[in-house]
N, CA, C and O of each residue as an XYZ file, in Angstrom:
604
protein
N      76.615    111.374    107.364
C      78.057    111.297    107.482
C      78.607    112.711    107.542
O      78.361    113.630    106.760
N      79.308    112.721    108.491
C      80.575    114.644    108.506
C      80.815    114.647    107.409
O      81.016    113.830    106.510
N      80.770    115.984    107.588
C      81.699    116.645    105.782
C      82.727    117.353    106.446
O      82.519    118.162    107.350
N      84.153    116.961    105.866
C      85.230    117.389    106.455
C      85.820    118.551    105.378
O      85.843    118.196    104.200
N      86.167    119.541    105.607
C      87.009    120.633    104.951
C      88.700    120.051    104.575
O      89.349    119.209    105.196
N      88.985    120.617    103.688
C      90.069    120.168    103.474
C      91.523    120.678    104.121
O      92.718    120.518    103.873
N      91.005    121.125    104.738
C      91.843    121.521    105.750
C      92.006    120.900    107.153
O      92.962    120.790    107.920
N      90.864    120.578    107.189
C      90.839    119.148    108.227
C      91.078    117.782    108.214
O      91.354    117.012    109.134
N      90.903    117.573    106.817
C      91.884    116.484    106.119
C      93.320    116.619    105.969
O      94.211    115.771    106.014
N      93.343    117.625    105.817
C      94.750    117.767    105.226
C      96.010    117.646    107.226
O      97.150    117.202    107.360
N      94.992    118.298    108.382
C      95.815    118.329    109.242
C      95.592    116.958    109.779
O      96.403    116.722    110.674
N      94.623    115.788    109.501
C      94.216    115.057    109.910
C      95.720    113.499    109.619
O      96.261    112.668    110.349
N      95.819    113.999    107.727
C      96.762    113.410    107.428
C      98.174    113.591    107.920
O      98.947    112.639    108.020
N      98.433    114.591    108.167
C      99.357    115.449    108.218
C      99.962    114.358    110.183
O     100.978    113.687    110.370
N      98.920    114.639    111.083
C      98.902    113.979    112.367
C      99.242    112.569    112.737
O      99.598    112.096    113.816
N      98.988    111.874    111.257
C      98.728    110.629    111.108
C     100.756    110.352    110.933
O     101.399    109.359    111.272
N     101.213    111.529    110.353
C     102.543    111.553    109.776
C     103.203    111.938    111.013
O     104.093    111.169    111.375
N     103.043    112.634    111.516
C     103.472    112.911    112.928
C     103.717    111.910    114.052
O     104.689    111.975    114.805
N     102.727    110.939    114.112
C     102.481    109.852    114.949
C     103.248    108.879    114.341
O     102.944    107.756    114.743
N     104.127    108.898    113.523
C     104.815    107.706    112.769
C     103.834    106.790    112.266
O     103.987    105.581    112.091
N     102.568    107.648    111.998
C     101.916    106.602    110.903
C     100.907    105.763    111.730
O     100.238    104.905    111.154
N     100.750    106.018    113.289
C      99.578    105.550    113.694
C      98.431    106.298    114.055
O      98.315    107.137    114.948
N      97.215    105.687    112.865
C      95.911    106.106    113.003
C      95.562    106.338    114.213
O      95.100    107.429    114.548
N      95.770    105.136    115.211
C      94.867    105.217    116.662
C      95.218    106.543    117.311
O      94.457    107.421    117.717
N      96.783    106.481    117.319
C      97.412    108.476    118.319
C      96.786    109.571    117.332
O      96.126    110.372    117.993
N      96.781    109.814    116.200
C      96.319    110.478    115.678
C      94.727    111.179    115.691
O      94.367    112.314    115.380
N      93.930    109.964    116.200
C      92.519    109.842    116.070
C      92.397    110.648    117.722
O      91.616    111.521    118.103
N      93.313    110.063    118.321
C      92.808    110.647    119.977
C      93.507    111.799    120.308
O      93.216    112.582    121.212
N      94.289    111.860    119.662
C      94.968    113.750    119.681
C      93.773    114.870    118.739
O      93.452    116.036    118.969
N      93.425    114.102    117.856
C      92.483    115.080    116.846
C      90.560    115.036    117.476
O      89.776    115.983    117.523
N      90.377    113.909    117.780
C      89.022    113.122    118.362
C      88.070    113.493    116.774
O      86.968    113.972    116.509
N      88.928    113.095    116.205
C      87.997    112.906    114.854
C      88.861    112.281    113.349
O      90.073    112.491    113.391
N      88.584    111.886    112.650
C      87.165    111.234    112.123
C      87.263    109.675    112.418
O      88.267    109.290    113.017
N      86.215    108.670    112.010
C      86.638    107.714    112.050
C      87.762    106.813    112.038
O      88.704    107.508    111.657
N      88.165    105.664    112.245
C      89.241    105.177    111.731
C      89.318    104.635    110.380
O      90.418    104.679    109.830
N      88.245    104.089    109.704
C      88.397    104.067    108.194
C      88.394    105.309    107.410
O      88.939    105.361    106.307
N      87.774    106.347    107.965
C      87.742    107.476    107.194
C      89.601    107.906    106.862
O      90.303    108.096    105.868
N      89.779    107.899    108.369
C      91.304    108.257    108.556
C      91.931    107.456    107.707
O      92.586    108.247    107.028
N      92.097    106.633    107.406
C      93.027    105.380    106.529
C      92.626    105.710    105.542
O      93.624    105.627    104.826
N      91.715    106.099    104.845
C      91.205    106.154    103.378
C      91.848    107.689    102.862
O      92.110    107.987    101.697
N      92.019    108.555    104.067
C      92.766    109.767    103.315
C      93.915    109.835    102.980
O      94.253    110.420    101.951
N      94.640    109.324    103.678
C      96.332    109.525    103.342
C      95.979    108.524    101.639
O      96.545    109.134    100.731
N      95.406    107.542    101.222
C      95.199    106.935    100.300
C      94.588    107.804     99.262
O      94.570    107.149     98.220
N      94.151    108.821     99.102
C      93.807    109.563     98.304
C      94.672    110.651     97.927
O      94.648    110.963     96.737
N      95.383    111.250     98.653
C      96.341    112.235     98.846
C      97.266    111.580     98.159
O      97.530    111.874     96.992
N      97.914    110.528     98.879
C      99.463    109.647     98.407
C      99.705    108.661     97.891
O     100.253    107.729     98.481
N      99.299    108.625     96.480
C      99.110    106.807     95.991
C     100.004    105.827     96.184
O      99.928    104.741     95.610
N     101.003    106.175     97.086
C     102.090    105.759     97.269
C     101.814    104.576     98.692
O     102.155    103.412     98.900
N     101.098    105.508     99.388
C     100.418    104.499    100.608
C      98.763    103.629    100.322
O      97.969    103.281    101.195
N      98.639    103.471     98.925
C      97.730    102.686     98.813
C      97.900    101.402     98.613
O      98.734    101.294     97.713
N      97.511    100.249     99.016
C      97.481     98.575     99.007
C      96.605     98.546     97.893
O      95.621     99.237     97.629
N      97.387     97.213     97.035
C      96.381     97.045     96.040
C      95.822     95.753     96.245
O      94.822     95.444     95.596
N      96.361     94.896     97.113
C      96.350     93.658     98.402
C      95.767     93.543     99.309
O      95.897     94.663     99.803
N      95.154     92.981     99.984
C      95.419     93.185    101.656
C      94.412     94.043    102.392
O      93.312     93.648    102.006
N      94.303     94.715    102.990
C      93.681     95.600    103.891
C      93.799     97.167    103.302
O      94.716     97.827    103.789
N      93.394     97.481    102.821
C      93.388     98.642    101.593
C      94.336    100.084    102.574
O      94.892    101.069    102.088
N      94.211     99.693    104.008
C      94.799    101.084    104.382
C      96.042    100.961    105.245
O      96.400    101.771    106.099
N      96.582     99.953    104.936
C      98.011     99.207    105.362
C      98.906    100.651    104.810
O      98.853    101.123    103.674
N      99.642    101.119    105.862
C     100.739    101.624    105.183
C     102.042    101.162    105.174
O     102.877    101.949    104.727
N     102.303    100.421    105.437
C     103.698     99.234    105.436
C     103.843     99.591    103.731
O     102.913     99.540    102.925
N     105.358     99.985    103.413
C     106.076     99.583    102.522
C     106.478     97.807    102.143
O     107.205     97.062    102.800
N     105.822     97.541    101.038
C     106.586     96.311    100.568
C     108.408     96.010    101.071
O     108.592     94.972    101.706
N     109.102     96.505    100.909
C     110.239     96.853    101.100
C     110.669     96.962    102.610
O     111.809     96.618    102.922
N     109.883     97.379    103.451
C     110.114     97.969    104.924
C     109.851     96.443    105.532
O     110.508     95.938    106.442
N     108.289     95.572    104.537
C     107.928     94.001    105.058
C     108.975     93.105    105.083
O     109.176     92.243    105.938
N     109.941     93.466    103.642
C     110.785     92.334    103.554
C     112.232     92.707    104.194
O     113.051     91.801    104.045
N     112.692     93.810    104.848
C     113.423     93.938    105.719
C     112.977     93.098    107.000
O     113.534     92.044    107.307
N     111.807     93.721    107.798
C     111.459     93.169    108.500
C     111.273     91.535    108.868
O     111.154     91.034    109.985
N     111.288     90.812    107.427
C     111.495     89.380    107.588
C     112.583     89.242    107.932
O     112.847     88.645    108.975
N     113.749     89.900    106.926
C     114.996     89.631    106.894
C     115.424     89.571    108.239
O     116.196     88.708    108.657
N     114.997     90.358    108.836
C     115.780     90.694    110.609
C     115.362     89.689    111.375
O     115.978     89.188    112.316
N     113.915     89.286    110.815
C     113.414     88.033    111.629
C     113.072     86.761    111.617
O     112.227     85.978    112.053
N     114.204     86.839    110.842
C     115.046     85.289    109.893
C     115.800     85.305    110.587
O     115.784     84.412    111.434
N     117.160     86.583    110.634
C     118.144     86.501    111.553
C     118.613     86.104    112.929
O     119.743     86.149    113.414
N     116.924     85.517    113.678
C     117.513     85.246    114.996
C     116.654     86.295    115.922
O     116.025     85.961    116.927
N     116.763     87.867    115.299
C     116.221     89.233    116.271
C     115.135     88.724    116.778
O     114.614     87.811    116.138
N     114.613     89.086    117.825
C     113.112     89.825    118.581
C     112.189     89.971    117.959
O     112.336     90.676    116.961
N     110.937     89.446    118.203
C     110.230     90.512    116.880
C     110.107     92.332    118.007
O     110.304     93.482    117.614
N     109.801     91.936    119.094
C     109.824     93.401    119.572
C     110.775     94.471    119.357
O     110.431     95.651    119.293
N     112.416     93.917    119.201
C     113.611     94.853    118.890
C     113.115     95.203    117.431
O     113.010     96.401    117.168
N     112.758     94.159    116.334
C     112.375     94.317    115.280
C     111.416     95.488    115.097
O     111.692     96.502    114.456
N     110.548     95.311    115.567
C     109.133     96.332    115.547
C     110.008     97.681    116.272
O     110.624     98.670    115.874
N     109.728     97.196    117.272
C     111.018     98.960    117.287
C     112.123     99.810    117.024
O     112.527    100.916    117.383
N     112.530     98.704    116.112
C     113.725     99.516    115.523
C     113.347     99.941    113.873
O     113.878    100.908    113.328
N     112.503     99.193    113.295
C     111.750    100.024    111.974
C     110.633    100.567    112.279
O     110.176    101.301    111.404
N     109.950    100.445    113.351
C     108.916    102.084    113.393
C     107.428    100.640    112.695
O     106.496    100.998    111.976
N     107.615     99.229    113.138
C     106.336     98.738    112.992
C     105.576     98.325    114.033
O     106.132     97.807    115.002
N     104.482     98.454    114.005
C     103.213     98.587    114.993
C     103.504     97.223    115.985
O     103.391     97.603    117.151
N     103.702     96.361    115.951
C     103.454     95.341    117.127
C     104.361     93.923    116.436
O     104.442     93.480    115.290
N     104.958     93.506    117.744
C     105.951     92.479    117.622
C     104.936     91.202    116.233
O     105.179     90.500    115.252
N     103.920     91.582    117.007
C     103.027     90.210    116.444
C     103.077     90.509    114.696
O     102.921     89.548    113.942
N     103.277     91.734    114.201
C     102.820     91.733    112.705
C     104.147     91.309    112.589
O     104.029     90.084    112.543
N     105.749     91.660    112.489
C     106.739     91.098    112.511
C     106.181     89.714    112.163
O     106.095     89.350    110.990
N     105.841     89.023    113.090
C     106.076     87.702    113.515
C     104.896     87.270    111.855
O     105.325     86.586    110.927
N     103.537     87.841    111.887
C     102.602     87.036    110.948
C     103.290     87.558    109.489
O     103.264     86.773    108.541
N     103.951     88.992    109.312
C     104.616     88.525    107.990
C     105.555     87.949    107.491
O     105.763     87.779    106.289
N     106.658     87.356    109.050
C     107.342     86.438    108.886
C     106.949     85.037    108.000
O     107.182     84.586    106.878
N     106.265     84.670    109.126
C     105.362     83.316    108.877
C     104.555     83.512    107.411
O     104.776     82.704    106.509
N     103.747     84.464    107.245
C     103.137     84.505    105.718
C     104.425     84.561    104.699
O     104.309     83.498    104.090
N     105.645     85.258    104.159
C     107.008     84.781    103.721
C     107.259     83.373    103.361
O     107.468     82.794    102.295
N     107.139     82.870    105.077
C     107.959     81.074    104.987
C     106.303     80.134    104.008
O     106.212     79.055    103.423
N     105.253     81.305    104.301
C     104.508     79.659    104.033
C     103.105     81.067    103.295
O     102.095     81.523    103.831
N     103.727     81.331    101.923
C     103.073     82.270    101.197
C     101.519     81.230    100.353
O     101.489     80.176     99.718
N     100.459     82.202    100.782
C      99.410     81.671    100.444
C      98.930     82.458     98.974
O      99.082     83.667     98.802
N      98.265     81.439     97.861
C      98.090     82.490     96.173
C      96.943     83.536     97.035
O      96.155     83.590     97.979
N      97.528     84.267     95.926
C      96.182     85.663     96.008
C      94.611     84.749     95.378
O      94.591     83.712     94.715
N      93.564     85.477     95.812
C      92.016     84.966     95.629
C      92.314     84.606     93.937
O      92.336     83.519     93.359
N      92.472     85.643     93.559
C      92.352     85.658     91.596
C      92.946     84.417     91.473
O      92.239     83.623     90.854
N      94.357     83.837     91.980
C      95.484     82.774     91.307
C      94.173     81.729     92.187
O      93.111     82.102     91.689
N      94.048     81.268     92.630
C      93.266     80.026     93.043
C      92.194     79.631     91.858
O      91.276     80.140     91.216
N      92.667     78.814     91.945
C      90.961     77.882     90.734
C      89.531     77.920     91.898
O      89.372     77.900     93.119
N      88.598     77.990     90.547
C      87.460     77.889     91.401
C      87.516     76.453     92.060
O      88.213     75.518     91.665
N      86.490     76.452     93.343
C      86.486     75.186     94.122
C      84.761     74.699     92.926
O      83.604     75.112     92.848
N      85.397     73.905     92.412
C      84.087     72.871     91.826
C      83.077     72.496     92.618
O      83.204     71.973     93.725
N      81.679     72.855     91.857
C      80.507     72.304     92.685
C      80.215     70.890     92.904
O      80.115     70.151     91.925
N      80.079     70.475     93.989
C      79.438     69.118     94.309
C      78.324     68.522     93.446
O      77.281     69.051     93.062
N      78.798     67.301     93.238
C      77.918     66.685     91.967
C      76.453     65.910     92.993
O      76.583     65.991     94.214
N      75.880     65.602     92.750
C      74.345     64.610     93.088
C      75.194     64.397     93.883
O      76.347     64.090     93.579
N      74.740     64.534     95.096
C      75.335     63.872     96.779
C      75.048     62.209     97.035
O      75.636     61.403     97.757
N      73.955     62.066     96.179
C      73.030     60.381     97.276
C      73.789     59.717     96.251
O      73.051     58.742     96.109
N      74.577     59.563     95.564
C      75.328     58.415     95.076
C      76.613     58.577     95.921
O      77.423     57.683     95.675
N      77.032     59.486     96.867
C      78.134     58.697     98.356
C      77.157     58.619     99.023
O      77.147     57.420     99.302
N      76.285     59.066     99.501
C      75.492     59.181    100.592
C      74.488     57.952    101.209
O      74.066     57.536    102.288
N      74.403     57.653     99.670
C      73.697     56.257     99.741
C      74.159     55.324     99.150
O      73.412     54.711     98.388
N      75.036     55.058     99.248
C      76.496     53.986     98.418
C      76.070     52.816     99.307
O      75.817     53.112    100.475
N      75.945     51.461     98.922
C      75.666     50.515     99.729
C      74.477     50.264    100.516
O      74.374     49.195    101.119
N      73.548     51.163    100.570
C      72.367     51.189    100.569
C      70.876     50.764    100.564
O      70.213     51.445     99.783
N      70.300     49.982    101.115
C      69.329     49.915    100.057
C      67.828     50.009    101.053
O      67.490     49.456    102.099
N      67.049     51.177     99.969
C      66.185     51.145    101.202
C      65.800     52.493    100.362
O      66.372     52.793     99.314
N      64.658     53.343    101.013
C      63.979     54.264    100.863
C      64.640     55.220    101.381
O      65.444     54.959    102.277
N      64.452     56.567    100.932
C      64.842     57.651    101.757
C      64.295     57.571    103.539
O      65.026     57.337    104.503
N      62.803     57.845    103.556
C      62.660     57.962    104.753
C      63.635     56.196    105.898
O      64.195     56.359    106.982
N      63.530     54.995    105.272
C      64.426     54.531    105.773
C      65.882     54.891    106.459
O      66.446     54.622    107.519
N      66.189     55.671    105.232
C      68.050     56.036    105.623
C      67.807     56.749    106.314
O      68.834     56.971    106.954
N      66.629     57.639    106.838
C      66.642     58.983    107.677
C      66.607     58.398    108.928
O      67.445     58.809    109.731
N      65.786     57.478    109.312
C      65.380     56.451    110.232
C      66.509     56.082    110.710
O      66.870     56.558    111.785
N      67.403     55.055    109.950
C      68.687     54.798    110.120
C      69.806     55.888    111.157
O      70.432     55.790    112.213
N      69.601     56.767    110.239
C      70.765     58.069    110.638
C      70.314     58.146    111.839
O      70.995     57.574    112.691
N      69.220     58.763    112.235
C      68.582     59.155    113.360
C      69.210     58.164    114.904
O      69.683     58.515    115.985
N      68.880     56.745    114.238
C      69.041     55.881    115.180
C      71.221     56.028    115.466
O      71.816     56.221    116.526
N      71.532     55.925    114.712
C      73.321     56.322    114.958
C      73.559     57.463    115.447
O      74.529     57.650    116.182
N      72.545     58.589    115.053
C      73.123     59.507    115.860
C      72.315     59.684    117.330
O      72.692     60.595    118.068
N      71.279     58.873    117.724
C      70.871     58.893    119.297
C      72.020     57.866    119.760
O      72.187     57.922    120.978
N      72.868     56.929    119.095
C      73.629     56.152    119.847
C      75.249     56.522    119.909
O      76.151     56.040    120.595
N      75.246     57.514    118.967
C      76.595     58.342    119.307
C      76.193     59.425    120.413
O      77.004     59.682    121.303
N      75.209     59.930    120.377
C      75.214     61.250    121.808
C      74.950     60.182    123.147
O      75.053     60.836    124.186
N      74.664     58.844    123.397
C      74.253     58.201    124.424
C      76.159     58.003    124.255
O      76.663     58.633    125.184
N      76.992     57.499    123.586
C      77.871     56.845    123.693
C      78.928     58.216    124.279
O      79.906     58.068    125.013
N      78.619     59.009    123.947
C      79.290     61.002    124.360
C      79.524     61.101    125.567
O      80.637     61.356    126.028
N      78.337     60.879    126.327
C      77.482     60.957    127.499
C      78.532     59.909    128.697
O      78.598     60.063    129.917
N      79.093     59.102    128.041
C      79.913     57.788    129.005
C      81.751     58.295    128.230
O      82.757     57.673    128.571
């Protein structure tokens, strides 16, 4: 991996600020460093642009997101939207709209999904017969569902 001087970080971040905050112009005006590398510095420098959510190198203000709904609640564009606060593409407008109207829990707030108990008491509910039977069985329904596909 490059070892970058801090001075090359520092103009790297610095470019990133220049570009209104997009990595990609930044990366092809400088032709270096990666794009995660790039996202991970301004995050070290400015704890201010770190996500503790999400995509760790998001620099969207909380605050700048919920304007941005606000405007696109109102009726606006998402493109007038995106270009009139300085955000990357009509489409993020639009998905943090939609994430807003129909907010999903964070991983932590969800309950675990419970493990499946002994399967062959649905599996073999009504049943009666040997395993290799039911396999027999299955076999035969599913050559007469792909013949029935087929028409």
């Amino acid at each position: 991996m490059p070892s970058y001087t801090d001075e090359q970080k520092r103009r790297a971040v610095d470019m990133v600020e220049e570009c209104g905050g997009s990595v990609t112009r930044a990366m092809r005006k400088l032709g270096y460093p990666t794009r995660q590398t790039l996202y991970h510095w301004p995050n070290r420098r400015d704890a201010s642009h770190e996500r503790r959510a999400g995509r760790p190198w998001s620099h969207y203000d909380p605050a700048l997101k919920a304007q941005t709904v606000a405007f696109a609640r109102s009726g606006m564009a998402g493109n007038d939207v995106a270009e009139m606060l300085g955000v990357s593409s009509a489409a993020l407008v639009y998905n943090w709209a939609r994430a807003a109207e129909h907010p999903s829990p964070a991983a932590a707030d969800r309950s675990p999904i419970e493990p499946m108990r002994d399967s062959e008491d649905r599996a073999y509910a009504g049943f009666e017969g040997s395993l290799e039977e039911r396999v027999r069985q299955l076999e035969l329904e599913n050559d007469i569902l792909r013949a029935a596909r087929k028409f």
